[in-house]
N, CA, C and O atoms as CSV, one atom per row, in Angstrom:
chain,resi,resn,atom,element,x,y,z
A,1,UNK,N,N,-4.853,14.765,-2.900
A,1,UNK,CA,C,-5.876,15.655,-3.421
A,1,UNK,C,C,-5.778,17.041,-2.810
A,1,UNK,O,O,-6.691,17.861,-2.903
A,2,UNK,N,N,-4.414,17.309,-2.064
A,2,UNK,CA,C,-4.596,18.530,-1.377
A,2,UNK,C,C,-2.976,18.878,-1.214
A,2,UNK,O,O,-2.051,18.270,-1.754
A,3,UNK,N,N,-2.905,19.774,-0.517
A,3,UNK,CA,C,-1.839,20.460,-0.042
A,3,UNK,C,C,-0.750,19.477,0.755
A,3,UNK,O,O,0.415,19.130,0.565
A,4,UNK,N,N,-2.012,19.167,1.978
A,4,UNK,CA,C,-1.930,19.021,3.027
A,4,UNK,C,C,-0.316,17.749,3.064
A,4,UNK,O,O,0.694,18.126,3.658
A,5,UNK,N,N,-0.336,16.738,2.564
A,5,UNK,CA,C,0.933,16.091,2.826
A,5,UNK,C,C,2.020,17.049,2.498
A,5,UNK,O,O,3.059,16.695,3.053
A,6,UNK,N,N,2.161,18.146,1.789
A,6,UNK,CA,C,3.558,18.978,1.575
A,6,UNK,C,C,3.770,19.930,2.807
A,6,UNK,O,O,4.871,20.332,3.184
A,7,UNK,N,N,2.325,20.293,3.493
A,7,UNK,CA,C,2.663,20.911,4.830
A,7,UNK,C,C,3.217,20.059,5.599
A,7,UNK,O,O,4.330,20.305,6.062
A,8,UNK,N,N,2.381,18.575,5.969
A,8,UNK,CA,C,2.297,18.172,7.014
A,8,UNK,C,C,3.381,16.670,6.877
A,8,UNK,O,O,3.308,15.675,7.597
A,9,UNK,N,N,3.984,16.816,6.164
A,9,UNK,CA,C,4.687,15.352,5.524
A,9,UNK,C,C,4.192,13.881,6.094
A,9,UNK,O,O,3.192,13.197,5.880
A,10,UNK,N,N,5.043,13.762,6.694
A,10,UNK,CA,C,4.703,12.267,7.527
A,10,UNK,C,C,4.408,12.715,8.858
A,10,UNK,O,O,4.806,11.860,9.650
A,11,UNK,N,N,3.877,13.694,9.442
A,11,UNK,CA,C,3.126,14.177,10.445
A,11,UNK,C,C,1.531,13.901,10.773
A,11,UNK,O,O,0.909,14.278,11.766
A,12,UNK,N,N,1.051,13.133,9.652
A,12,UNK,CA,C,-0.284,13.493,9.663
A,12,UNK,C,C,-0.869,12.034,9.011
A,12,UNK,O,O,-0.466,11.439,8.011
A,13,UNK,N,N,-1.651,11.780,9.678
A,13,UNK,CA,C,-2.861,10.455,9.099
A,13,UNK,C,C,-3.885,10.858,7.670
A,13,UNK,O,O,-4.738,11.738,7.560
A,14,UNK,N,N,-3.510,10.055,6.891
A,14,UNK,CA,C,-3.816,10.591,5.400
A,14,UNK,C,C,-5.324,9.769,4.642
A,14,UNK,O,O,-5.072,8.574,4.495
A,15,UNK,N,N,-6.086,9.959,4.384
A,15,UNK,CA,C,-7.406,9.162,3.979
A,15,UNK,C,C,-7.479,9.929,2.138
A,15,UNK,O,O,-6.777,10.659,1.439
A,16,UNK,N,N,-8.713,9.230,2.039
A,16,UNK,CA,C,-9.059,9.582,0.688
A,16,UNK,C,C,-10.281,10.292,1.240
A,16,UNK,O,O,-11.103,9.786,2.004
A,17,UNK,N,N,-10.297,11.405,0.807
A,17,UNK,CA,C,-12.019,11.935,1.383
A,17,UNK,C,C,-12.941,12.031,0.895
A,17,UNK,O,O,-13.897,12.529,1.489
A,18,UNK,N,N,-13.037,11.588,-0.409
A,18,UNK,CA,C,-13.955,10.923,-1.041
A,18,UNK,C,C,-14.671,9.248,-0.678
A,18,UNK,O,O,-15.724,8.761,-1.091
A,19,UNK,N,N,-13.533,8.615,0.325
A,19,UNK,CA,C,-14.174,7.342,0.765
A,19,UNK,C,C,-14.268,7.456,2.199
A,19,UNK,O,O,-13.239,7.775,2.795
A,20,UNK,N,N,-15.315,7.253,2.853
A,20,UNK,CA,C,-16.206,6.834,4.115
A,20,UNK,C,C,-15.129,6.141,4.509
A,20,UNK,O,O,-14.401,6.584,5.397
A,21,UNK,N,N,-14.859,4.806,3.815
A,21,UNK,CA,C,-14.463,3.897,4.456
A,21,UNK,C,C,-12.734,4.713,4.777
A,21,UNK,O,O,-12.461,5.293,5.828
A,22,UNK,N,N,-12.110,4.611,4.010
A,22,UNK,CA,C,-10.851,5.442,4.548
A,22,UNK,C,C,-10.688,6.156,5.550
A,22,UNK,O,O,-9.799,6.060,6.395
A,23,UNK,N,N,-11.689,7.029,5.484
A,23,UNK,CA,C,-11.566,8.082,6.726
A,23,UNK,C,C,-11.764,7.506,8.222
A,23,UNK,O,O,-11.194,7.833,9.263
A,24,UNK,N,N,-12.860,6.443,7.956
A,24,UNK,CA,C,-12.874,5.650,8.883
A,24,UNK,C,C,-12.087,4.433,9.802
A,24,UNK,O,O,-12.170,4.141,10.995
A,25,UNK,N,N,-11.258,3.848,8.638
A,25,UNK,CA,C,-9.873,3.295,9.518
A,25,UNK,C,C,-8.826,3.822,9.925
A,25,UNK,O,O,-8.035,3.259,10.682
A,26,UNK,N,N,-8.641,5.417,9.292
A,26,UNK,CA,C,-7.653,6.246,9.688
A,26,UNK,C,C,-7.698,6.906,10.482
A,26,UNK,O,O,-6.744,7.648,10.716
A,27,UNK,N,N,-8.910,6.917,11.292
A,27,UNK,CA,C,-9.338,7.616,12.288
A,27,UNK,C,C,-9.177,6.619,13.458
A,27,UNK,O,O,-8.478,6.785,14.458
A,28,UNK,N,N,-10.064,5.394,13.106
A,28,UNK,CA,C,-9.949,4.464,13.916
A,28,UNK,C,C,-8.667,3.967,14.121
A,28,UNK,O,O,-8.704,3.479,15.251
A,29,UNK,N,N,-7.669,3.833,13.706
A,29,UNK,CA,C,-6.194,3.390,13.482
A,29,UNK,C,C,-5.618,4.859,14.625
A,29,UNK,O,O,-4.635,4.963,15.358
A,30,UNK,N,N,-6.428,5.528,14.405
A,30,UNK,CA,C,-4.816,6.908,14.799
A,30,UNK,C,C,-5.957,6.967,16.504
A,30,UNK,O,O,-5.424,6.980,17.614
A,31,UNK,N,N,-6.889,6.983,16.386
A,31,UNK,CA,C,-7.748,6.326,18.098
A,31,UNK,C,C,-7.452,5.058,19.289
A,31,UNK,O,O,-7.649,4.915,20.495
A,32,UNK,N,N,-6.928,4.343,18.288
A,32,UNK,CA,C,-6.700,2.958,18.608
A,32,UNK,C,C,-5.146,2.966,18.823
A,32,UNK,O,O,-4.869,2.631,19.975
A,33,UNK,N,N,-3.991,3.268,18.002
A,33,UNK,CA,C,-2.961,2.819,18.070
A,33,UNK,C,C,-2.213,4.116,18.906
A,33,UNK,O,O,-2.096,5.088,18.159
A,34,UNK,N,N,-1.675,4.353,20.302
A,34,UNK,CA,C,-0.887,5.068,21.123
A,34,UNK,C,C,0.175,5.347,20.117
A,34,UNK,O,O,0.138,6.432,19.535
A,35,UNK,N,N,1.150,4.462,19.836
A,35,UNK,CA,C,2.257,4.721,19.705
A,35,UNK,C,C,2.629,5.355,18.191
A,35,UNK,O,O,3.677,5.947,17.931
A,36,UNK,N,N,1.464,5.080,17.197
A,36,UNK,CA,C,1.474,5.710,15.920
A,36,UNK,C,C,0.820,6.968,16.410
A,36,UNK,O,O,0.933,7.748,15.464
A,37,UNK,N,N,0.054,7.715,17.611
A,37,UNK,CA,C,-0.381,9.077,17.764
A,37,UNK,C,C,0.796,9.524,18.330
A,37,UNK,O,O,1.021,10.712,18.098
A,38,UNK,N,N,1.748,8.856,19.107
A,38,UNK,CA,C,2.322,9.624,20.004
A,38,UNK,C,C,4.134,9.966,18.786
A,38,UNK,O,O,5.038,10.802,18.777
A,39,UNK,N,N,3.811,8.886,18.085
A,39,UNK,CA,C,5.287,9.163,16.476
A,39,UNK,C,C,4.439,10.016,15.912
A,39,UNK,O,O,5.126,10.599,15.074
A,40,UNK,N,N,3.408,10.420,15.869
A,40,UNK,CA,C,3.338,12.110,14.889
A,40,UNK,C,C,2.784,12.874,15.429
A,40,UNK,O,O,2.103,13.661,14.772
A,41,UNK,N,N,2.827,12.959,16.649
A,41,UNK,CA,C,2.908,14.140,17.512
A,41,UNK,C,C,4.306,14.696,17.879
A,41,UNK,O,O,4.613,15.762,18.414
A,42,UNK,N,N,5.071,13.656,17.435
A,42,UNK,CA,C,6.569,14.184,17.510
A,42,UNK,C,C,7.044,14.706,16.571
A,42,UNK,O,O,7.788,15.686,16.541
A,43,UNK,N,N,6.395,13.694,15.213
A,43,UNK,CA,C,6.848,14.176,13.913
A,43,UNK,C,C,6.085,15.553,13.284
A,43,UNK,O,O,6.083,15.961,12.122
A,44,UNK,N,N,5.438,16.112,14.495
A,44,UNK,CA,C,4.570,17.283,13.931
A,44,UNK,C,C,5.226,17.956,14.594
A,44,UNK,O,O,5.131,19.046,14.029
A,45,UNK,N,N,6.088,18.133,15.746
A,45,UNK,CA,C,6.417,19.159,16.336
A,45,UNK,C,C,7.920,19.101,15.691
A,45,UNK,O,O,8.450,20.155,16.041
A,46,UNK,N,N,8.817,18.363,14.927
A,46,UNK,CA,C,9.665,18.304,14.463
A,46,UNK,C,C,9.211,19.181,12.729
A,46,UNK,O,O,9.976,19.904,12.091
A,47,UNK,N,N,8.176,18.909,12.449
A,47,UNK,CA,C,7.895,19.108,10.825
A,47,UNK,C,C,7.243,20.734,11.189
A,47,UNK,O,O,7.067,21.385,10.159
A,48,UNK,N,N,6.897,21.407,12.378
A,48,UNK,CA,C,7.035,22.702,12.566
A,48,UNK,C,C,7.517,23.428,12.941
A,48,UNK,O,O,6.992,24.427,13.431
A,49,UNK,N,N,8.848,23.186,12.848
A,49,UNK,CA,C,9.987,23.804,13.323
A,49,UNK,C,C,10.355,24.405,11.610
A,49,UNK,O,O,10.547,25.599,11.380
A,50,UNK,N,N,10.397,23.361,10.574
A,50,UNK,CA,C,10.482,23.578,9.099
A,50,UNK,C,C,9.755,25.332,8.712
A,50,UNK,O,O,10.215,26.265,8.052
A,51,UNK,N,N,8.498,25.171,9.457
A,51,UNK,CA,C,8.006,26.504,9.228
A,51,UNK,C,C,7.853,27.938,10.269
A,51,UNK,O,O,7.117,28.904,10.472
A,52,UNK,N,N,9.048,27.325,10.716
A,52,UNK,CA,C,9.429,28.821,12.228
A,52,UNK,C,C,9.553,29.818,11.206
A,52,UNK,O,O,9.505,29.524,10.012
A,53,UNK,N,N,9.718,31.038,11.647
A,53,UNK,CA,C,9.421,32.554,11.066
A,53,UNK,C,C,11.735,32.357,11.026
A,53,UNK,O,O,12.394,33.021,10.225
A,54,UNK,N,N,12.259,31.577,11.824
A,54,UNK,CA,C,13.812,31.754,11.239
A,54,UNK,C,C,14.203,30.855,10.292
A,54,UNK,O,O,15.338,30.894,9.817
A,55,UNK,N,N,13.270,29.934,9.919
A,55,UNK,CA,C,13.451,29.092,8.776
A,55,UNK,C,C,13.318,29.867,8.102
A,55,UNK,O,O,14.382,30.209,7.586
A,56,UNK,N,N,11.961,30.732,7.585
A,56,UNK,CA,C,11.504,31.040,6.349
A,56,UNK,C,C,12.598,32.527,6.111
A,56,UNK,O,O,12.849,32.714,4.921
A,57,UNK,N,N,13.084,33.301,6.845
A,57,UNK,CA,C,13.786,34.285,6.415
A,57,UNK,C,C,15.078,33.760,6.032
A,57,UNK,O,O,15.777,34.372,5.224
A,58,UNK,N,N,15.527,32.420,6.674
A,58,UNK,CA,C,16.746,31.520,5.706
A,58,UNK,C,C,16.894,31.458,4.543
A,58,UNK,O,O,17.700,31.903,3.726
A,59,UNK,N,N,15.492,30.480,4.523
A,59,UNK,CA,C,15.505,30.361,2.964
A,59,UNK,C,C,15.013,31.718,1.884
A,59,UNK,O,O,15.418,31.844,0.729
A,60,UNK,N,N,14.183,32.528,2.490
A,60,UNK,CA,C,14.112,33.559,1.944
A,60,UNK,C,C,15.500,34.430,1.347
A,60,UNK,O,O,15.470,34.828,0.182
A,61,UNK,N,N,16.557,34.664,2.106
A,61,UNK,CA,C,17.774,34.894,2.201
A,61,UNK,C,C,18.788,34.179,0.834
A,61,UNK,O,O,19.554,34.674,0.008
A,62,UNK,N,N,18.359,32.917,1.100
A,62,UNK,CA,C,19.434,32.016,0.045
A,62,UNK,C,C,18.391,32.144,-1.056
A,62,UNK,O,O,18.830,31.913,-2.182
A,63,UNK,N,N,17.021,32.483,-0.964
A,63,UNK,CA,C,16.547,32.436,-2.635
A,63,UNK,C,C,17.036,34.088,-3.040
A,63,UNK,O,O,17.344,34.351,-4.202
A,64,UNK,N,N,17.063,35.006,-2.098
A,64,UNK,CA,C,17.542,36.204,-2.937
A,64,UNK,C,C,18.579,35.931,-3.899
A,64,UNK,O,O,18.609,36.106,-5.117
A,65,UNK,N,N,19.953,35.169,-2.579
A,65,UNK,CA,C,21.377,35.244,-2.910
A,65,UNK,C,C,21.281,34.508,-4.070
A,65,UNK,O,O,21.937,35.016,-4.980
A,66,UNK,N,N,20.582,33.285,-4.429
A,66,UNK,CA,C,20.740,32.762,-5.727
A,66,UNK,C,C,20.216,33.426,-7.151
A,66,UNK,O,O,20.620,33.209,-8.293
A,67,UNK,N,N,19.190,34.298,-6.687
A,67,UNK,CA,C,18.908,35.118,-8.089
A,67,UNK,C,C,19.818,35.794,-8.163
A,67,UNK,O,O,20.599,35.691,-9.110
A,68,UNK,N,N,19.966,36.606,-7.267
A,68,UNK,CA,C,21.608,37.730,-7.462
A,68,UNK,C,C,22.555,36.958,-8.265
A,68,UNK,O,O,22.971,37.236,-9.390
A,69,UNK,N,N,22.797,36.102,-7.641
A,69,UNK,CA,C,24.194,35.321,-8.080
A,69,UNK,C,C,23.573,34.998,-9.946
A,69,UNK,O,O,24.414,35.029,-10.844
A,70,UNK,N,N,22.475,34.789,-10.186
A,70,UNK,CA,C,22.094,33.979,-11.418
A,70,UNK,C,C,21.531,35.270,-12.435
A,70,UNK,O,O,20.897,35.139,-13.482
A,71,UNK,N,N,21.909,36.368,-11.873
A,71,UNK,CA,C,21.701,37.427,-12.052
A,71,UNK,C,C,22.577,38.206,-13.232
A,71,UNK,O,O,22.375,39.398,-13.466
């Protein structure tokens, strides 16, 4: 219902936020379980590297070169 999984991919504990109950085992699940907080705290510092300021002038770069080229 949001953005948010295309920012955050598999970085992030996902609910329906329209249901109570969802939000509530996903909270409780990501409180409770160490080793599923401590795999996307990794997978968040890995999935923001995707949006460093030298990523985005990369790809910025190869979308010029491909219009040029398609040009």
């Amino acid at each position: 219902t949001s953005c948010l999984p295309e920012v955050a991919g598999g970085a992030a504990g996902y609910f329906d936020p329209l249901d109570i109950s969802s939000i509530t085992k996903t909270i409780a699940n990501l409180l409770d379980n160490e080793d599923l907080r401590k795999g996307l705290i990794t997978k968040g510092y890995k999935r923001n590297d995707f949006f460093s300021f030298d990523s985005c002038v990369t790809q910025t770069i190869a979308c010029y070169n491909h219009l040029l080229r398609s040009a």
